[in-house]
N, C-alpha and C positions, 0 to 999 in steps of 0.2 A: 434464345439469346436476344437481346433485345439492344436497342440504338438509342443512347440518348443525346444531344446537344451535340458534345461535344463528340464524342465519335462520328456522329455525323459532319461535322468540321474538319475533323484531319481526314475522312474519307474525302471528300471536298480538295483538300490539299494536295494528297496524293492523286487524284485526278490530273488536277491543274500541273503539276508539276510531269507526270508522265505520258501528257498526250501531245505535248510538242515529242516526243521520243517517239511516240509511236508514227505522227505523221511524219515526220523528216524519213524515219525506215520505212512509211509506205512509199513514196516518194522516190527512194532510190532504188524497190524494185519496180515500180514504174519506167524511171530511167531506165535502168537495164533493161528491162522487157523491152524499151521502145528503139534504146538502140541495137541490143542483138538482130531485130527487125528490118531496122533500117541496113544494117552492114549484109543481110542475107538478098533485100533487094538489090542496093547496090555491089554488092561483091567486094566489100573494101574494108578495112579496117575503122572504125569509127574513134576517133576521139574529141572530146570535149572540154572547151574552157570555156565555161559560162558564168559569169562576176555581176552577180545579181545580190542585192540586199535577201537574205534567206532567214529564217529562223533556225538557227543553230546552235540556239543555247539553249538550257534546262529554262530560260522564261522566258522564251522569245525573243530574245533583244536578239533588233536585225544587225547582220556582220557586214561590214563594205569589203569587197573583196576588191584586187588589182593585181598586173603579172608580176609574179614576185618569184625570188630563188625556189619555192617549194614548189611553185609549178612548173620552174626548169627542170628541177628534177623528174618530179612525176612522167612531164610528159616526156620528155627524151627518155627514159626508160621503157616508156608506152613503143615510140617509134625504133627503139633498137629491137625491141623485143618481136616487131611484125618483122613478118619476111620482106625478104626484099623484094620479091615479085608480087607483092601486094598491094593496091592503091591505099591508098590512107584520105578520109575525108577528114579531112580537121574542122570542128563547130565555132564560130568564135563567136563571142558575145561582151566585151569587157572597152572600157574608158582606156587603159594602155596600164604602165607601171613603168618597172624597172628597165632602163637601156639593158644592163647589162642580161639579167633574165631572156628580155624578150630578144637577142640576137643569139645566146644558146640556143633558145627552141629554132630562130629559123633557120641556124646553121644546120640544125639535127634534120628538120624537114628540107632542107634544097639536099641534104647528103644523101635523102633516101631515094632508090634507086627507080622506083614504080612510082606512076602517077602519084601526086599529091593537089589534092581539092579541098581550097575553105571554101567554108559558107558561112558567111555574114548575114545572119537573118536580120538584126536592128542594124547594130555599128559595130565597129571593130575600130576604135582611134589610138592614132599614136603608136604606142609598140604592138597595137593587136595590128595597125596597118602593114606594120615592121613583119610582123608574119606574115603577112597577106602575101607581100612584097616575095616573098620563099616559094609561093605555088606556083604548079603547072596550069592553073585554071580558080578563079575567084569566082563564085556565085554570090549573088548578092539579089535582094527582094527588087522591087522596085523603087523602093524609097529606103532601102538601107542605105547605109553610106561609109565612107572611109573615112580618113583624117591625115594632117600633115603629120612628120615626121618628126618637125624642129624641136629639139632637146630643149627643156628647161631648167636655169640654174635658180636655186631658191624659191623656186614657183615661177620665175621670168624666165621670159622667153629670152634663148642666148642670142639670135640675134637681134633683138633691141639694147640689149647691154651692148653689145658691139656699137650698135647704131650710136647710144646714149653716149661712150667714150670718145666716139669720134665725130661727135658733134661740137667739140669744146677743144680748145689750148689745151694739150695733155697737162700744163698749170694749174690748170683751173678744173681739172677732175679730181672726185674726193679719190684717195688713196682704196677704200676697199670695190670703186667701181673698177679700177684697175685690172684688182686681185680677180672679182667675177669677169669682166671683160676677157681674163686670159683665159680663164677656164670658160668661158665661152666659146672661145677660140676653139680650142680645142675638141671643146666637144662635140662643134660645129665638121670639123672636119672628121673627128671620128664616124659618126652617124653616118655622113656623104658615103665615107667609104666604107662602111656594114651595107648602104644600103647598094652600092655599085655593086658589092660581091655577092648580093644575093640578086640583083638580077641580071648580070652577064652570062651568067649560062644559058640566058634565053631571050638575049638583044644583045645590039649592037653595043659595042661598050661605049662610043660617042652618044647614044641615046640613052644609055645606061646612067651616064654622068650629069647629062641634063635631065633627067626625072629626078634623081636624088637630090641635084643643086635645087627642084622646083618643091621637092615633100618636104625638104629639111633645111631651107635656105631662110627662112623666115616670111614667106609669102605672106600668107596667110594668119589668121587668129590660129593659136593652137586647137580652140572646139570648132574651125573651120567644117562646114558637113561636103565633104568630096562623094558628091551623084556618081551614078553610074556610068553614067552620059559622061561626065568629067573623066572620071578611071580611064573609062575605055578610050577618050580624046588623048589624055596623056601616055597611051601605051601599055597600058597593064589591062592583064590576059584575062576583060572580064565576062562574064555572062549573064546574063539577067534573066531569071526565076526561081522564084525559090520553092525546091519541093515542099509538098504540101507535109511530107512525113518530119519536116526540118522543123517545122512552124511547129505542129504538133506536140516535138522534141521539148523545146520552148518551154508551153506550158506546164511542161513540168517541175519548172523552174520557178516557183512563186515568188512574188516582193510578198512583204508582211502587208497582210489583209489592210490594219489599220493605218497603215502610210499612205492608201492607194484610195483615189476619190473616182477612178474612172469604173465605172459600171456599164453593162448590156446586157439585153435580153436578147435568148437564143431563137434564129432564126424563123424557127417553127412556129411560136406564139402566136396566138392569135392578135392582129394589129387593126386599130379602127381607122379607115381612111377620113382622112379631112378633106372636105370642100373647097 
């Protein structure tokens, strides 16, 4: 049998087209392998949200991922489904998403009955903090970080719409900064109190009330980066170091090769000292 041109070109094709399928499915037995591992060390339930650009299509095209209703679902199915006498580590890795999403998962996680542990290996901003906010204990790297709370309407931060309204003769405000100013309002005070009821079961509710007024009040920029040093200043339950198996976890998470300009050589290499 023999190959000419063009069969050799759709063999070509058919490559390119099924080894994104093959890598993605090597990949997520990787994961599994590395978290079954990890939950045999720690003794705990493992789950993960990690919201990395991935390759997920038949051609690569990287996906943006954010907490959205399908990962409410998933995961509170994940944590009803552990027993109750079981820790659960939750991985978190993601820019934030949906209010509404990310306060189902952390109602699901402050309900459940045994320890619950994130870890935060990069960041965790916004509604992934909104989780945070649910544990019995946050680990975080040394240079991972949190983020503020404060809801945003149309891409704006609600409290500067508030601020932009009542900077002016209500006269002299256009008519639809009104309309966002009141849903500002409100969303303002909803956020506060998701976030006072997820951590009163484990502070005082007067200190409860002033860390939400300080995550979700407008402090800060919304990609504000909250240190660990910061967390633990303001009261939330944190720890600094990140296992070395969390980190590892990570890597199995790739951005698409060609978006990514950072590169290094592995420890071992032979390296020429300079003078």
């Amino acid at each position: 049998m023999s190959f000419d041109f063009s069969s050799l070109f759709w063999v070509f094709i058919v490559i390119m087209v099924l080894q994104p399928l093959f890598t993605a499915r090597w990949y997520v037995v990787r994961r599994a392998q590395a978290i079954r591992a990890i939950e045999k060390l720690h003794g705990a339930r493992v789950i993960t949200m990690i919201h990395r650009q991935e390759k997920r299509s038949l051609f690569g095209f990287a996906v943006s991922r954010h907490i959205d209703l399908e990962d409410a679902q998933t995961i509170i199915a994940a944590i009803k489904d552990t027993p109750e006498d079981m820790p659960i580590d939750f991985v978190i890795h993601t820019p934030g998403g949906l209010v509404l999403a990310a306060m189902q998962i952390a109602r699901a996680l402050e309900a459940h009955k045994a320890k619950v542990t994130v870890y935060v290996p990069v960041y965790a901003m916004s509604g992934g903090t909104l989780l945070a906010l649910a544990a019995n204990e946050i680990v975080l790297g040394e240079f991972s970080v949190l983020g503020p709370i404060d809801p945003q309407i149309v891409g704006l931060p609600a409290a500067s719409i508030v601020k932009a309204r009542d900077s002016k003769p209500v006269e002299s405000v256009f008519d639809l900064t009104l309309v966002l100013a009141d849903v500002a309002e409100k969303a303002l005070v909803q956020v506060k109190q998701g976030a006072v009821e997820l951590l009163t079961p484990r502070m005082e509710r007067s200190a409860a009330d002033a860390l939400a007024a300080k995550l979700a009040g407008g402090h800060w920029t919304h990609d504000y980066a909250l240190t660990a040093s910061e967390a633990h200043a303001l009261g939330l339950p944190v720890k600094i170091g990140m296992p070395a198996e969390i980190m590892t976890l990570m890597t199995l998470y790739p951005q698409p090769i060609q978006q990514s300009g950072v590169e290094y050589l592995p420890i071992d290499m032979p390296r020429q000292r300079r003078v």
